[in-house]
N, C-alpha and C positions, 0 to 999 in steps of 0.2 A: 481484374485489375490488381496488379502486384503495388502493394505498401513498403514504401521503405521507411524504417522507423533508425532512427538515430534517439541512442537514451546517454546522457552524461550528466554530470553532477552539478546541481544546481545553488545558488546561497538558497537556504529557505524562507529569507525577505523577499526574496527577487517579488515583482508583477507577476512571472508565470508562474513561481510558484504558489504564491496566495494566490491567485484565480484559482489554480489547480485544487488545492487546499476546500477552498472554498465550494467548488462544483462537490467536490467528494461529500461534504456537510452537507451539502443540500440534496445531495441525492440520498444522502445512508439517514438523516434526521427523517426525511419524507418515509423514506421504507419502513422503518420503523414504527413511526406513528400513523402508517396507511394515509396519511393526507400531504400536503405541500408545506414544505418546511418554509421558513420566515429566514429574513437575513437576521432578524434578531437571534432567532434561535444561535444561527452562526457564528454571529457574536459571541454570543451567551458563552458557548462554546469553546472557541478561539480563546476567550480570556480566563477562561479556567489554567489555560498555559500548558503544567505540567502533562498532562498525555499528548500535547503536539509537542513538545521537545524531542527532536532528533538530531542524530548526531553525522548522517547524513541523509539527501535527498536527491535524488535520480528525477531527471524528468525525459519524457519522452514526446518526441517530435514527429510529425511527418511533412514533410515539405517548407520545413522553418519554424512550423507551429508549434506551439505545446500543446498536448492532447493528452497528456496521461504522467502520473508520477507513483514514489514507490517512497520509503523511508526507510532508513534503519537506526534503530536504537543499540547502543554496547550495554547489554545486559554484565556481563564479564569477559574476562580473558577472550574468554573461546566461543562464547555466545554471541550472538546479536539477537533483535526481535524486530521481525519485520511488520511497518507500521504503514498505513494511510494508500496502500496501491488501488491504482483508478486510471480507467481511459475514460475518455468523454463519451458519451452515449453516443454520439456519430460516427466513433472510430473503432467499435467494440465490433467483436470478430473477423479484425482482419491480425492479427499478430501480436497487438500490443501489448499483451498479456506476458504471452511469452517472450517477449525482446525486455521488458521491465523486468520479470524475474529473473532472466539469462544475465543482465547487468546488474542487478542486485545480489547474486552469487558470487558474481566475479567481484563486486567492491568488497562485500564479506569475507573472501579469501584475501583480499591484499590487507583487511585491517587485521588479520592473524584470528578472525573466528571459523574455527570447523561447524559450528550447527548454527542453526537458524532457525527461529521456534516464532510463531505466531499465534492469536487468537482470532475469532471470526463469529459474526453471528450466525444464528441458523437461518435466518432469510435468507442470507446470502450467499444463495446454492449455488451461483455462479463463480463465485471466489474459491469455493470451497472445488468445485470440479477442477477450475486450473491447477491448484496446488496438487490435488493430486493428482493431477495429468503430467505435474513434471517435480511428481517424486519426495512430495512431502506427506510423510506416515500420520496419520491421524492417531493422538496420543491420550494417557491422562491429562485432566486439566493442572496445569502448572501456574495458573494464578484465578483473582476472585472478580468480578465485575458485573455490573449489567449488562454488559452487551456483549461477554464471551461464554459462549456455547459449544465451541467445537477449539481444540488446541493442535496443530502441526510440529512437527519437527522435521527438518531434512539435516542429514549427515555430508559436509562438504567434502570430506575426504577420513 
């Protein structure tokens, strides 16, 4: 069965995108701590603020639905940092992956950045295989965190 995924730019108040927001916390706070995360944690989380500030947000659809999003942060000029990408556990290997990053490329050339740098933890070996399946070079780490273990860049042009 062929997915057709449609991804466009979302407020990041919207309903889909806080669900979306929200699934990604409950899934990445659970992995983390090997148990079932709390909507408090999510909370907890959410109101920290500054690391969910973005400066755009992509979500992704199939059939109407929202099923997955993506962010980007304007690090500078020519950078951006990509933040928060998630399909929903139901819709994970059929495309969504790459239809989010494919559109998250293209908003980052139209807002005038050539590279695209992320952080990632190391559980999550499945984030980490997309990225480099479409082309982003695993690098020095270029910031400090708990929960960045592994650093990307990709070259836009």
């Amino acid at each position: 069965m062929t997915t057709t995924w449609t991804v466009a730019v979302e407020p990041v108040g919207s309903a889909d995108a806080t669900a979306l927001l929200r699934g990604y916390l409950l899934e990445i706070i659970g992995r983390y701590w090997g148990r079932p995360s709390t909507e408090e944690e999510v909370d907890a989380e959410l109101a920290d603020g500054e690391d969910y500030r973005l400066d755009l947000l992509l979500v992704a659809r199939v059939d109407g639905v929202a099923v997955g999003c993506a962010g980007l942060r304007r690090v500078d000029a020519g950078t951006v940092e990509l933040k928060r990408v998630f399909v929903r556990q139901d819709r994970r290997g059929r495309g969504g992956g790459a239809a989010l990053l494919e559109a998250v490329e293209r908003a980052a050339a139209e807002l005038g950045a050539g590279t695209i740098r992320l952080d990632t933890r190391k559980d999550l070996v499945e984030a980490r295989a997309l990225y480099a399946r479409h082309g982003y070079a695993e690098v020095p780490a270029f910031s400090e965190g708990p929960y960045a273990d592994h650093w990307f860049v990709k070259r836009l042009h």
